[in-house]
C-alpha positions as CSV (number, residue, x, y, z in Angstrom):
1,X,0.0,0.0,0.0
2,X,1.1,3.5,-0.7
3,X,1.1,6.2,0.9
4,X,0.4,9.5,-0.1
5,X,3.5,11.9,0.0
6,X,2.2,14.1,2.5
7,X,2.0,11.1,5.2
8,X,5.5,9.3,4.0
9,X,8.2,9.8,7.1
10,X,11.9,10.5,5.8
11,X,12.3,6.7,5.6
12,X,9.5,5.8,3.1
13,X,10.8,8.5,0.7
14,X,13.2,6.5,-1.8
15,X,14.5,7.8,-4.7
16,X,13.5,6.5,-8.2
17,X,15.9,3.3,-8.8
18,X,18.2,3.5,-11.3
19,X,18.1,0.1,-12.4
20,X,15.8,0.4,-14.7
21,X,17.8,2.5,-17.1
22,X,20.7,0.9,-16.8
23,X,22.5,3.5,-15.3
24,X,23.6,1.7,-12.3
25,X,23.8,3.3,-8.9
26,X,26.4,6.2,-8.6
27,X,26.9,7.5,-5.4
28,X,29.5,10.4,-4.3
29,X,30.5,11.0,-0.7
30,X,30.1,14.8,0.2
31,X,34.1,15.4,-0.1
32,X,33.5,14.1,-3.8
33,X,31.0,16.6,-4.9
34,X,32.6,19.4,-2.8
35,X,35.6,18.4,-4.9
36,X,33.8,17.7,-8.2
37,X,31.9,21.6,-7.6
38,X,35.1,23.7,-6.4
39,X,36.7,22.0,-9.6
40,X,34.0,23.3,-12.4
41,X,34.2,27.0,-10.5
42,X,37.5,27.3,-9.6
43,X,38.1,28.9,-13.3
44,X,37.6,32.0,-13.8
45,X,39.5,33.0,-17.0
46,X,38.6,32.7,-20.7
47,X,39.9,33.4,-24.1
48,X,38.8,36.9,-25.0
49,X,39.8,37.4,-28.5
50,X,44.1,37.9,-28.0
51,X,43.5,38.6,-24.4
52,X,42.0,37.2,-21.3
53,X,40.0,38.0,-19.4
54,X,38.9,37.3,-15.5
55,X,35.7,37.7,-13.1
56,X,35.1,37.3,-9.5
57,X,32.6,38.4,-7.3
58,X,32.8,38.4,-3.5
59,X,31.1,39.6,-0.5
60,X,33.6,41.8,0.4
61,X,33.3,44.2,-1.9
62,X,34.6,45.2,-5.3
63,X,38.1,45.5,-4.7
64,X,38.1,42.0,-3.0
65,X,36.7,40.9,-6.4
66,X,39.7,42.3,-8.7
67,X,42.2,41.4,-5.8
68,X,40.9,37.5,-6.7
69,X,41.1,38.9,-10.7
70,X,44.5,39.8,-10.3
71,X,45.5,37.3,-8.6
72,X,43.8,34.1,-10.4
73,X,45.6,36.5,-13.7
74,X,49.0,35.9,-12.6
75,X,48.7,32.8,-11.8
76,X,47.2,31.9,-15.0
77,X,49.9,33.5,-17.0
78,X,52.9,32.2,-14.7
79,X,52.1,28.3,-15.5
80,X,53.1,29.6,-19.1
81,X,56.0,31.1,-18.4
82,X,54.5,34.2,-19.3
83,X,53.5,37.7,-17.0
84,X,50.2,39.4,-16.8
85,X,49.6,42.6,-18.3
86,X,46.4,44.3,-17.6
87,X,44.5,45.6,-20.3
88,X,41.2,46.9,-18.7
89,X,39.3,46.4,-15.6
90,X,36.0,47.1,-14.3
91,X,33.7,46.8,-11.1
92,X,29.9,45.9,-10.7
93,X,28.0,47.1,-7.3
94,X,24.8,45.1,-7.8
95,X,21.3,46.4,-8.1
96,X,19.0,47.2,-5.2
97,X,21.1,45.3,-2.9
98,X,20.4,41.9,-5.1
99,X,23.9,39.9,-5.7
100,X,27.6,40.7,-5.0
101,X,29.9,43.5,-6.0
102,X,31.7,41.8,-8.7
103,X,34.9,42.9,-10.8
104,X,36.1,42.3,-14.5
105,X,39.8,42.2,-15.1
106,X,40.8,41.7,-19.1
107,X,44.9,40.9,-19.7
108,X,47.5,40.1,-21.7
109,X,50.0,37.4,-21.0
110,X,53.3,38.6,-22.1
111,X,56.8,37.1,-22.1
112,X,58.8,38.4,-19.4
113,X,60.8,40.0,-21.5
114,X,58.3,41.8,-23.0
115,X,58.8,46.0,-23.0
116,X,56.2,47.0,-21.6
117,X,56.6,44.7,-18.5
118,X,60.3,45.8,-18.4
119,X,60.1,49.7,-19.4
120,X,63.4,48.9,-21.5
């Protein structure tokens, strides 16, 4: 006998089974999808034409956003061998107090030999 949802304790809620699809059962601890999730956001740069370019946003503010710009820039740049140059940057306040201050940083990276690194 069923019973309706609104009577079911914790216990007699099961999930669909898997079986039937042939899926299998797939199961990842906590740790795993913490892992799996920090993964997929940790990257914040993309191609942006011959330049980069990076975003944050934080909850301490604007400058706290391009701090994490700057820094997630240089170390993008420095497992190439290369040094960030910054082309542009920009910061967001959000609207009506909805979201986070958030900051755009768009760069170059240059070898570090490059003039306008050096000033030679």
């Amino acid at each position: 006998m069923k019973l309706p949802l609104s009577k079911m304790t914790r216990t007699d809620r099961k999930l669909p089974s898997t079986e039937a699809t042939g899926c299998g059962k797939v199961a990842f601890s906590p740790l795993a999808t913490l892992v799996l999730l920090l993964a997929c956001a940790h990257e914040h740069i993309q191609p942006y034409g011959d330049k980069y370019i990076a975003t944050h946003s934080s909850l301490w503010g604007q400058t706290e956003a391009l701090n994490e710009c700057v820094k997630d820039a240089n170390e993008y740049c420095s497992r190439q061998g290369r040094r960030m140059l910054p082309a542009s940057e920009e910061g967001h306040q959000p609207q009506n107090g909805r979201g986070r201050p958030s900051a755009v940083l768009v760069f170059w990276c240059v070898s570090p030999d490059d003039p306008s690194i050096t000033g030679k």
